[in-house]
Structures are given as structure tokens and as C-alpha cells.
C-alpha positions in Angstrom: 144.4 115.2 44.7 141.3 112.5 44.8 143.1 111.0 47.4 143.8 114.0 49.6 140.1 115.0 49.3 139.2 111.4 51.0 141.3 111.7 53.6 140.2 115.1 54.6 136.7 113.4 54.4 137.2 110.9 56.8 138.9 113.1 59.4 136.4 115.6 59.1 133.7 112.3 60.0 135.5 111.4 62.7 135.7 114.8 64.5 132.2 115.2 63.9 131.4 111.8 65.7 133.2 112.1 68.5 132.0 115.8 69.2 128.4 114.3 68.6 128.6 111.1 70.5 131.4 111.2 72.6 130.1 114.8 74.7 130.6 115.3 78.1 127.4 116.2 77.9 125.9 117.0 81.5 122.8 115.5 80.0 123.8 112.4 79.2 122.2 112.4 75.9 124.6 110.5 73.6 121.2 108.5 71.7 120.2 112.1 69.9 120.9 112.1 65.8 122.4 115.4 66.3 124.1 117.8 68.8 121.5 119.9 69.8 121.1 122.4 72.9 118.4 120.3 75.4 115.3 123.1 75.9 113.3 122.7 79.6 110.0 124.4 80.3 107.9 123.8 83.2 104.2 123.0 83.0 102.6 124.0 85.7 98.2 124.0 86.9 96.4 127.0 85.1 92.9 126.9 84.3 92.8 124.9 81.2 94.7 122.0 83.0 92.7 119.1 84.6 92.6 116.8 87.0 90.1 114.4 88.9 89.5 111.0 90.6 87.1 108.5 90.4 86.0 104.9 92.5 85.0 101.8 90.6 84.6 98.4 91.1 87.2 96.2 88.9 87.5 93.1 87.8 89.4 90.4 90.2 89.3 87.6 87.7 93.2 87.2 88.0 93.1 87.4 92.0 94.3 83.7 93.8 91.1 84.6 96.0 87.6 84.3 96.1 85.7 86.4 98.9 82.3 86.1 100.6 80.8 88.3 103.1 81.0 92.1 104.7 84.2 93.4 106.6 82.3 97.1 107.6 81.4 98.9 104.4 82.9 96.4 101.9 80.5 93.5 100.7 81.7 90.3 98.5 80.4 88.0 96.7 82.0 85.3 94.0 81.4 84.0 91.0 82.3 80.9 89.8 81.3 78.4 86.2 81.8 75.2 85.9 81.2 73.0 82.4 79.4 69.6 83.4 77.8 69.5 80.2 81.3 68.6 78.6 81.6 65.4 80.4 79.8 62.2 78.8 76.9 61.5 81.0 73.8 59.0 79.7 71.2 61.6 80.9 71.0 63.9 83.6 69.2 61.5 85.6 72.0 59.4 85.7 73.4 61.7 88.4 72.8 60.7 91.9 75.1 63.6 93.8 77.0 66.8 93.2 78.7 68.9 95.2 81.2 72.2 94.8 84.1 72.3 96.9 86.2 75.5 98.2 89.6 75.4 99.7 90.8 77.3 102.6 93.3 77.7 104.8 95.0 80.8 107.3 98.7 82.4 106.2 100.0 85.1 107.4 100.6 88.0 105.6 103.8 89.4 105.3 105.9 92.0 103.1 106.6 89.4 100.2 103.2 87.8 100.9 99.4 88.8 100.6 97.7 87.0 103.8 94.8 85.6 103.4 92.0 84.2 106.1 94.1 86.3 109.0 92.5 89.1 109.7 90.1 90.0 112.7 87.0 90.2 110.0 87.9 86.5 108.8 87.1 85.4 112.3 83.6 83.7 113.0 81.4 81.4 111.6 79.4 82.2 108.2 76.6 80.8 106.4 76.9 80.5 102.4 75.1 79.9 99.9 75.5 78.9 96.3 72.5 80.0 93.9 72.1 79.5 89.8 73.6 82.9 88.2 70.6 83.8 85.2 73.1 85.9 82.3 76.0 85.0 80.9 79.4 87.1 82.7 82.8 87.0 81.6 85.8 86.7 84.1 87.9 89.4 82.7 85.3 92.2 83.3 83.0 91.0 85.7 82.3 93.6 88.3 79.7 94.1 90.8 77.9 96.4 88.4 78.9 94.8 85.3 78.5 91.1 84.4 80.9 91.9 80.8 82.3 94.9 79.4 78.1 95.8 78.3 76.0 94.0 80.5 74.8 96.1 83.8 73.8 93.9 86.7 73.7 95.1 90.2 76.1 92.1 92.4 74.6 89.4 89.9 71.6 88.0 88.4 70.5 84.9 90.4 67.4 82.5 91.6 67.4 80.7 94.2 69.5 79.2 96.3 70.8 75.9 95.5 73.0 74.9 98.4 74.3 75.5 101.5 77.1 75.6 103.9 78.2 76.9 107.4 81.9 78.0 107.2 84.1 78.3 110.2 87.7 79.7 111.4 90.4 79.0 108.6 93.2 76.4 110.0 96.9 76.9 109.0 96.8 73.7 106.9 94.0 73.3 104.0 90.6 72.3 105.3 87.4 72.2 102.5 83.8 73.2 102.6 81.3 71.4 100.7 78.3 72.5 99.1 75.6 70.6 97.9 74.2 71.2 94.1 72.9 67.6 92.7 69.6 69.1 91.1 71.2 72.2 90.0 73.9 70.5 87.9 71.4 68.1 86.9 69.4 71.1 85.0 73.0 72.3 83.7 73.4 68.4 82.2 69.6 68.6 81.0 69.9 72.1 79.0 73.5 73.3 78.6 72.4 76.7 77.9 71.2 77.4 81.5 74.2 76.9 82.9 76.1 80.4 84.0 77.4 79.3 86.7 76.6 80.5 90.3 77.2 83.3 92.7 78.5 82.2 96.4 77.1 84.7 98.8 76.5 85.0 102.3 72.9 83.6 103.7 73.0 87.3 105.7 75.2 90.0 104.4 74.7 91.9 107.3 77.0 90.0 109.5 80.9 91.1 109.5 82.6 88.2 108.6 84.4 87.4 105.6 85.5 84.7 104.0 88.5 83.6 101.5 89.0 80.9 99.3 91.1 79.3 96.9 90.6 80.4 93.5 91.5 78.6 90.0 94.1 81.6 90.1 96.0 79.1 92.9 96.5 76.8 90.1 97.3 73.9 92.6 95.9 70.5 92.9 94.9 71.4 96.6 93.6 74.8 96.6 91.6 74.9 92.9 87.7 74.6 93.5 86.3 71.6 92.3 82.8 70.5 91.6 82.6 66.8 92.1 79.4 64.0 90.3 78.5 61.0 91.3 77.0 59.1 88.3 75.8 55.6 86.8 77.2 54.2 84.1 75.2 51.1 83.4 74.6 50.5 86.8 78.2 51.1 87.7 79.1 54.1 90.4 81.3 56.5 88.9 82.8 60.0 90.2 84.6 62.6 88.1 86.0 65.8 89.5 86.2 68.7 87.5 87.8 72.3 88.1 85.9 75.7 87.0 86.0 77.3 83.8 86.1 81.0 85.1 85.7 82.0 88.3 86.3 85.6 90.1 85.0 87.6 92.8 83.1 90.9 92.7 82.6 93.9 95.5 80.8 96.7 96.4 81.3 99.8 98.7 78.3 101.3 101.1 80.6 104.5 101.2 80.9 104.8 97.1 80.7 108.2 95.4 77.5 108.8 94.0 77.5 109.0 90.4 76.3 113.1 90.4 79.6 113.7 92.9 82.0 116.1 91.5 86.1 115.2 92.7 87.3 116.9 90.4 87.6 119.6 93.0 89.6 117.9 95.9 92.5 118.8 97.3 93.7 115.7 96.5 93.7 112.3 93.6 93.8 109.2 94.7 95.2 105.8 93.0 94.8 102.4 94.0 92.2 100.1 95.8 91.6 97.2 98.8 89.7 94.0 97.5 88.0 95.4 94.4 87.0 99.0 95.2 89.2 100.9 93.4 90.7 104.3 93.3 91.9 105.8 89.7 93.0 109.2 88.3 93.0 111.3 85.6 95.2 114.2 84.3 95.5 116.9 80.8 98.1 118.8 80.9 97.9 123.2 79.1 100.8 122.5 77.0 100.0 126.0 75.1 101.6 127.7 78.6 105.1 125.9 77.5 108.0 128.5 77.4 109.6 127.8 75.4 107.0 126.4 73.4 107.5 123.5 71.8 107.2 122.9 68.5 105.4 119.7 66.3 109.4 118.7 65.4 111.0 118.8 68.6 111.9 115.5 70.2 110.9 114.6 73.8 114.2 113.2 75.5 112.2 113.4 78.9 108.7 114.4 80.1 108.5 113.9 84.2 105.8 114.3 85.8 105.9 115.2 89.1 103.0 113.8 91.8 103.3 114.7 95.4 103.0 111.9 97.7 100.6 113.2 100.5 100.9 111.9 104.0 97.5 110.7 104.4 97.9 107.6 102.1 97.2 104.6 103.6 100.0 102.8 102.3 104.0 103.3 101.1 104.2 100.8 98.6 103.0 100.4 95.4 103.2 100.0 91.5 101.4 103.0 89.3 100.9 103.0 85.9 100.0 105.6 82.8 97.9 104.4 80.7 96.5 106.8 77.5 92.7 108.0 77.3 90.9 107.8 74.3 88.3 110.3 74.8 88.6 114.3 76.6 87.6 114.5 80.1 87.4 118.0 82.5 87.1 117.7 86.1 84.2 119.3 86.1 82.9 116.1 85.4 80.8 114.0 87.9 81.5 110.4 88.7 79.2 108.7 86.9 80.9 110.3 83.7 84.2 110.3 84.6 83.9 106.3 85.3 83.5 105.2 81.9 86.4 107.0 80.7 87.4 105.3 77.6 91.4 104.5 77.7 93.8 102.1 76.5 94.4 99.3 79.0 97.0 97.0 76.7 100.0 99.2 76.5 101.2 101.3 79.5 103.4 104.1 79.2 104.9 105.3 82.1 105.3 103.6 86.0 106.3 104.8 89.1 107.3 102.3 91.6 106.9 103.3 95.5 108.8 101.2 98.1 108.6 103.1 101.6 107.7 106.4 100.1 107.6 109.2 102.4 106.4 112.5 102.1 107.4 114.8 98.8 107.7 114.6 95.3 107.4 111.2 93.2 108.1 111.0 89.6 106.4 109.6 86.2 108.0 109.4 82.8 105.6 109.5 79.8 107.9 110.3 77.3 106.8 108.6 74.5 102.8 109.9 75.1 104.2 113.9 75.2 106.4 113.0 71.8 103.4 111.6 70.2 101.0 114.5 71.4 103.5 116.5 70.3 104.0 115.6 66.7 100.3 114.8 66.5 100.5 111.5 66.1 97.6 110.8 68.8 94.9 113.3 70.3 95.8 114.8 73.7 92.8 113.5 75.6 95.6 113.1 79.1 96.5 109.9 81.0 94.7 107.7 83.4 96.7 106.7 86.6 96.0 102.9 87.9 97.4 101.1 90.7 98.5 97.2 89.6 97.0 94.5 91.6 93.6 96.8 92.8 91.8 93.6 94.0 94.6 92.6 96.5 93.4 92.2 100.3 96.4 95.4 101.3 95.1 98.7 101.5 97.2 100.3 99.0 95.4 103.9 98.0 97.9 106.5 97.6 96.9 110.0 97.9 98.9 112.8 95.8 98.2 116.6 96.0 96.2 117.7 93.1 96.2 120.9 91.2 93.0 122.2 94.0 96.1 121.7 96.9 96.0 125.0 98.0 99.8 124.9 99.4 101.0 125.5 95.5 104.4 123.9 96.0 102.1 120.6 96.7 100.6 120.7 93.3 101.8 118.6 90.5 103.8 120.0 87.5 105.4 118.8 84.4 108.9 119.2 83.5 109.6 118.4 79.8 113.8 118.1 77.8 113.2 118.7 74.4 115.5 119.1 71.3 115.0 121.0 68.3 116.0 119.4 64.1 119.3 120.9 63.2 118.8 123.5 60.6 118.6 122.8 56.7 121.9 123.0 54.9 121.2 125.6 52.3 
């Protein structure tokens, strides 16, 4: 009898697996614990959903570039530390020149390639100069308004200038430009503690010309700046040449927002950005409107949400990422609020990839942030929507219809798959 009971076990396991994993399922969802009817409800703009924009300035510090100049509304300058003090010198007045070097060269951009040095505002000759930065910046969060994550600045905190150089057309092979620094690195040998580096900038930042160089990004013999002393030792001539510690550039915008302007009320967000002036968006989604509502114990198998790509972006390709805020927003909000938005910039959770996108619909899956604002596992604050790469020379800003479009089938909605727990066995 024992025996027969078994067996009638095990068959009855194995019907239940293959009805549980082995479905047809038009679905496709095989991974759930338990065969359970897939719920859909549409979330679409009401009044308690939100959605703005802002502009920044972000951090290049990654970027195989450093810029100097003004191409029309855009104004660079770079930044860039070097560590003489490490280097075993008798005394400062042991050194009798110094000088910082920058790398250029012209290549053409392509679709695989960022350009750099060929573009009609590259063309002309420009006057640098290099000049003693005065507070202490960090190359992961530098910015033109920030020298760190807490510091304000506005485009650096410098003296004088130090050095200086006039910089011609780029060639298609490497070519240098030299600028002299002997008594500046001389005070950075004397007191360590002075030295922040300096800020390259043009002489007159009027003129429309830019300028691109190397950065230690390149990380090639050739193309990495190099700051290069000529010392005694004993009476002996001796050079060293030394790469920087940090370097990055930084950028401002003539046409920014103000900080008291409101875009939370556009037609339209934008995401993305063109040497440093960025473009970022922000979106909370009325979950309450669900129907069927979904409950604290459902699990997410899909949350898509559903951006439409507006003909007026200036570009077709690029790489968008969700990222989760840490702290409420509305879009009532003005820029100078909405900027600091607090989110978390480690862990992405959702990407949308355009390659020649045209006109319609685009998709984002943030399934794992709906499951987790679901089962209340993390505060709803809504997502922030960056562009990768937002210093790079391409004009990628991509424009999607917000929830102000007033052609409704523009506006974006969210489509969330949801299963419910199986019900207790009594």
C-alpha cells in the first residue's frame, strides 16, 4: 500500500511540473514559482504623475579630451594636477626649467569613432594660458560650478597666469604645445600644499575657437600630458618627465536655464548632452490609478515604460539609463531645485539602447525598481533618466514627448505584467 501511495506521489509531481514549467504559455513565463494568470494595467499621465528636465554641467573626468576655448554659446576650460613635490629634488631652487606639455593631433570622426580637432570651430589660432588653481577639486566631480561634490566655484578658482602659448591648426599626426611654468612648479616644490594644479584657459574667451587635447584618459605614451623639470643634482643636469595626477575638463552654457525656470511644463524631456552641458530627466509614476491594482505581494515579471522619441532630437543614437532617486521631486519644481536631485548613480536599473531611432515609441524596463516600490522595499521617489558618455564632442540630446504633449497618444505611459501568490492551502 506504502508503495502504491509513492508512486501516485511522484506522478502526481511530475504532472504538476510539466503543467508549471513546460506551458505553452503565450507569455513566455516559465521562471515564475507557480502557474499564475499574468495581470496588465496601464499607467497612464493624471495629475499626481510627474515629469520634468533639467541642464547641468557634469563631470568629464573620464573623457580622452581636454578642451579650451568657445565654439558659439559653449565655453571650456581644463583642469589639470600634477605632483612635483613627489619627486626627490635638493630644493626648489635646484630647478632651472619647467614646462607642461599637451598633445594634439586632427582625426576624423566617424560612426565607431569620436573626432576630435575636425570641426570648423577647431580651426584658427588660439592663445592659452595656464594659471595656479587656489582650492583643492577632485576629477570625478569637478564641474564648472563645482570644484567637488561640496565646493561651489564659478569655472575655477585661480591667480594669475603662469604661462603661455599660441596654439595653431591640429595636423593629422601628433604635434605638442609647450607651456612654460619654471616658477610656478618651483612654489609647488617649496610648499606642497599650494599646489592644486592649474586651469588652461583661453587668453580671450571671446574668440570662437576651440581647442582639444590629449588627456591622461588617452593612456598612451604619445598623447598623455606631461609636465617636464630640468634640475641640478650636484651640479649635474638632470630632466624627469612626469604625467598628471588628475586632469579633466569643465564647461559652461551662455544659453543655460536659469535656476528660477520651471520645465516641468514642456511639451517635451530631454536626455543627453554635447561636451559637458548636459540634458537629464526625471519621472513618478500615480501607481494608485492601476486597474487592476496591484497588490504589496504581486511579482513584477515586466514594467515597460514607454518614451516617445520626438522628431526634433538632434541625434538617433544613444545609450539611456534609469537610475533611482533618493528624494521626491514635482515638476512644479524650478531648475535650481530640480538640479540637485539626490539619486543613486552606482547601480542602474533599466537602459534603452537607440541605434537609428526614428520617430515613435521607445521602451525602458525597470522591473526590478516597480517590484521593490511595490513590496515596499524602497520609497517611490521615481527615476532619473541619463544619457552615457554626456561629455562626448556628438550632439546626442534626445527629445521624448512628455506628459504636457498635448497630442495624448505622444505622452508616455507605463505598462506593467504582474502575478499574484497562489492561494493558501487550507
Amino acid at each position: 500500500m506504502g508503495r502504491i501511495i509513492i508512486l501516485s506521489l511522484v506522478a502526481v509531481f511530475l504532472l504538476l511540473t510539466s503543467c508549471f514549467h513546460n506551458s505553452d504559455s503565450p507569455e513566455g513565463f516559465g521562471w515564475l514559482d507557480w502557474n499564475s494568470p499574468v495581470y496588465t494595467t496601464t499607467i497612464y499621465p493624471n495629475s499626481n504623475w510627474q515629469d520634468s528636465y533639467f541642464d547641468c554641467y557634469v563631470n568629464a573626468g573620464s573623457s580622452t579630451r581636454l578642451l579650451v576655448g568657445r565654439f558659439g554659446n559653449y565655453l571650456y576650460r581644463s583642469l589639470i594636477m600634477f605632483r612635483p613635490q613627489d619627486l626627490d629634488f635638493g630644493s626648489a631652487n635646484d630647478i632651472t626649467n619647467a614646462k607642461i606639455t599637451l598633445a594634439m593631433e586632427k582625426e576624423v570622426a566617424s560612426e565607431s569613432k569620436e573626432g576630435l580637432n575636425d570641426h570648423t570651430y577647431n580651426q584658427g589660432n588660439l592663445e592659452i594660458e595656464v594659471a595656479p588653481l587656489y582650492v583643492k577639486w577632485n576629477e570625478d566631480d569637478a564641474s564648472w560650478y563645482h570644484a567637488d561634490h561640496y565646493t561651489p566655484w564659478d569655472g575655477g578658482i585661480y591667480g594669475p597666469s603662469e604661462g603661455i602659448a599660441l596654439v595653431g591648426d591640429a595636423q593629422e599626426e601628433i604635434t605638442y604645445v609647450d607651456i612654460q611654468v619654471t616658477d610656478l612648479v618651483r612654489d609647488w616644490v617649496a610648499d606642497p600644499n599650494s599646489n592644486h594644479g592649474v586651469i588652461i584657459k583661453a587668453r580671450n574667451e571671446s574668440e570662437t575657437v576651440v581647442k582639444e587635447f590629449y588627456s591622461l584618459d588617452i593612456l598612451t605614451r604619445e598623447g598623455v600630458p606631461r609636465l617636464t623639470i630640468e634640475y641640478l643634482d650636484d651640479e649635474e643636469k638632470k630632466t624627469v618627465s612626469i604625467p598628471p595626477a588628475i586632469d579633466c575638463f569643465i564647461s559652461t552654457s551662455d544659453t543655460r536655464f536659469t535656476d528660477d525656470y520651471v520645465p516641468g511644463y514642456n511639451p517635451e524631456i530631454k536626455v543627453g548632452g554635447f561636451n559637458g552641458y548636459a540634458f537629464r530627466s526625471l519621472l513618478h509614476f500615480d501607481f494608485s490609478q492601476a486597474n487592476p491594482v496591484i497588490p504589496p505581494d504581486a511579482t513584477i515579471v515586466s514594467a515597460e515604460l514607454k518614451l516617445y522619441y520626438h522628431p526634433s532630437s538632434k541625434a538617433d543614437r544613444s545609450t539611456i539609463r534609469a537610475y533611482v532617486l533618493e528624494a521626491p521631486f514635482d515638476q512644479g519644481m524650478n531648475r535650481g531645485t530640480l538640479a540637485p536631485t539626490k539619486f543613486n548613480t552606482t547601480t542602474y536599473y533599466g537602459k534603452l539602447t537607440l541605434d537609428g531611432a526614428t520617430e515613435g515609441y521607445q521602451s525602458i524596463y525597470i522591473n526590478q525598481v516597480v517590484q521593490k516600490w511595490i513590496n515596499g522595499t524602497w520609497n517611490d521617489y521615481g527615476i532619473l533618466l541619463k544619457a552615457d558618455n554626456e561629455y562626448l564632442a556628438s550632439d546626442n540630446i534626445i527629445t521624448f514627448s512628455s506628459t504636457e504633449d498635448p497630442t495624448t497618444d505622444f505622452q508616455p505611459y507605463l505598462v506593467v505584467k504582474f502575478t499574484l501568490p497562489p492561494p493558501a492551502i487550507p
